[in-house]
N, C-alpha and C positions, 0 to 999 in steps of 0.2 A: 389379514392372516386367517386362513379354515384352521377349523377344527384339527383336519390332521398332522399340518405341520405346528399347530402348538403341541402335540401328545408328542413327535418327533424334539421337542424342544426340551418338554418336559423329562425324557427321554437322556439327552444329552446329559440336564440339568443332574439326573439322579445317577448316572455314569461316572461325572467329573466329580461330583462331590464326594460319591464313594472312593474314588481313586486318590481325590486329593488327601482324605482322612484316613487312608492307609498309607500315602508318603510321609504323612505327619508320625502315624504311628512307627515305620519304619527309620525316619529322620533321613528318610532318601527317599530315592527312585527304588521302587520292589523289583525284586528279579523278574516279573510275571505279573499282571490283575489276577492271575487264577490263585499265583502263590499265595495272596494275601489271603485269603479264606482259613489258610493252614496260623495264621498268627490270631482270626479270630477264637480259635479252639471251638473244639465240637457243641460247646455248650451257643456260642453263639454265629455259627455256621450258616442256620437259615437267614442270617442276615446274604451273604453273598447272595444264596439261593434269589431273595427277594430284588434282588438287586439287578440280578441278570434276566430275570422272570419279568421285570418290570419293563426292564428294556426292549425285549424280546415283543414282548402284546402291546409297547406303546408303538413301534417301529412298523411292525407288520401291515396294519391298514394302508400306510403309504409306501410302504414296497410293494404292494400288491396292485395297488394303485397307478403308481409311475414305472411300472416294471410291461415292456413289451410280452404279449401274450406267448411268445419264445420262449421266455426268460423268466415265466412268475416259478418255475420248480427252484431256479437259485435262489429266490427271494424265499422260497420256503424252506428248503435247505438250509439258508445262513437264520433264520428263524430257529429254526429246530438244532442246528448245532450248538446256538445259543441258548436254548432250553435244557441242553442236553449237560451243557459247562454249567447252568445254575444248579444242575441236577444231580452233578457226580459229589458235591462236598456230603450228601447226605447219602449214599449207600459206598462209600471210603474214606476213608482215613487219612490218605495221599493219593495224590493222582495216580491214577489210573489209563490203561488201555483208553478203556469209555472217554474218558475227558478227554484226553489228546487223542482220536477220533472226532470228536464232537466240536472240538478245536479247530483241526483242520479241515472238516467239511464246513465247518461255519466260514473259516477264514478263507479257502478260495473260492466257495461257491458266491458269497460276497462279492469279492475282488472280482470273479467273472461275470456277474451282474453288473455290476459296476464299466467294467469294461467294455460290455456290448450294449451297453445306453447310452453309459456317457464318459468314454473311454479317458478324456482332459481328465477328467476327476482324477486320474492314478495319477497325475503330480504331485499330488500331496504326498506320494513316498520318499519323493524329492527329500525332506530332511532326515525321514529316515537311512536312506543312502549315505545322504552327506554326515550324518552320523556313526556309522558303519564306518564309513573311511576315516573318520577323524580319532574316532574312540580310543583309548588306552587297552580298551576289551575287546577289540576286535569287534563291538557291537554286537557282542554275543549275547544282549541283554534282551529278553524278550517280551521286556514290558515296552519298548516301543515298537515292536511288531504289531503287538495287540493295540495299542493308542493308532497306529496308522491305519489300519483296517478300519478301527471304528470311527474314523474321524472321517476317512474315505465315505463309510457307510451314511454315517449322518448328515454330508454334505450333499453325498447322492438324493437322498430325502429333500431336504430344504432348496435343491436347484430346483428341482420341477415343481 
């Protein structure tokens, strides 16, 4: 294993832990990862920040890396929209414009990475679909949009 799919591991590692300790906190499934940040309270906010910041600089060298020379501005893009969501919990209060902006170019510029290298990988939205269809909520919940993206993203890493 190189160096950079350990950082990409490490990576995951500090993603799922943080998500799983906010379903603990919540006693569920959160509406959102972003929402969570709002239950840590302002006083401890730069946790998310560090969180997403962390993801963000461990992931990059092997997106930059495995990404066709076409396709490294999405890899920079889903980068910096992800810098930009650890970014928003410290100049607001609640989300914001900024965040969901930073949201959505992270989240298709990603996904369209993803799809012009290694398009298979968008099966994994497979359960999010199949969740969608089955839910009581209409799958209106958008913390599995964010888990499939980034589970998309981190597989995309560790294939190549």
């Amino acid at each position: 294993m190189n160096i950079m799919n350990s950082l990409v591991i490490i990576a995951l590692i500090v993603m799922a832990a943080y998500t799983v300790a906010m379903s603990m906190v919540t006693k569920g499934i959160p509406e959102s990862i972003s929402s969570t940040v709002y239950l840590l309270g302002r006083k401890f906010a730069w946790v998310f920040t560090i969180v997403m910041w962390s993801v963000a600089f461990l992931i990059v060298p092997k997106l930059m890396e495995i990404s066709s020379d076409g396709t490294r501005f999405l890899a920079f893009f889903s980068v910096a929209g992800i810098l930009g969501i650890g970014a928003s919990p410290l100049v607001a209060r609640e989300k914001n414009t900024f965040h969901y902006v930073c949201a959505a170019v992270s989240g298709i510029a990603s996904q369209l990475l993803v799809a012009l290298n290694h398009p298979l990988l968008l099966l994994l939205w497979f359960p999010y679909i199949g969740y969608t269809l089955l839910a009581k909520d209409g799958g209106r919940n958008f913390f599995w949009v964010e888990v499939s993206c980034m589970l998309t993203v981190f597989a995309y890493c560790l294939t190549f």
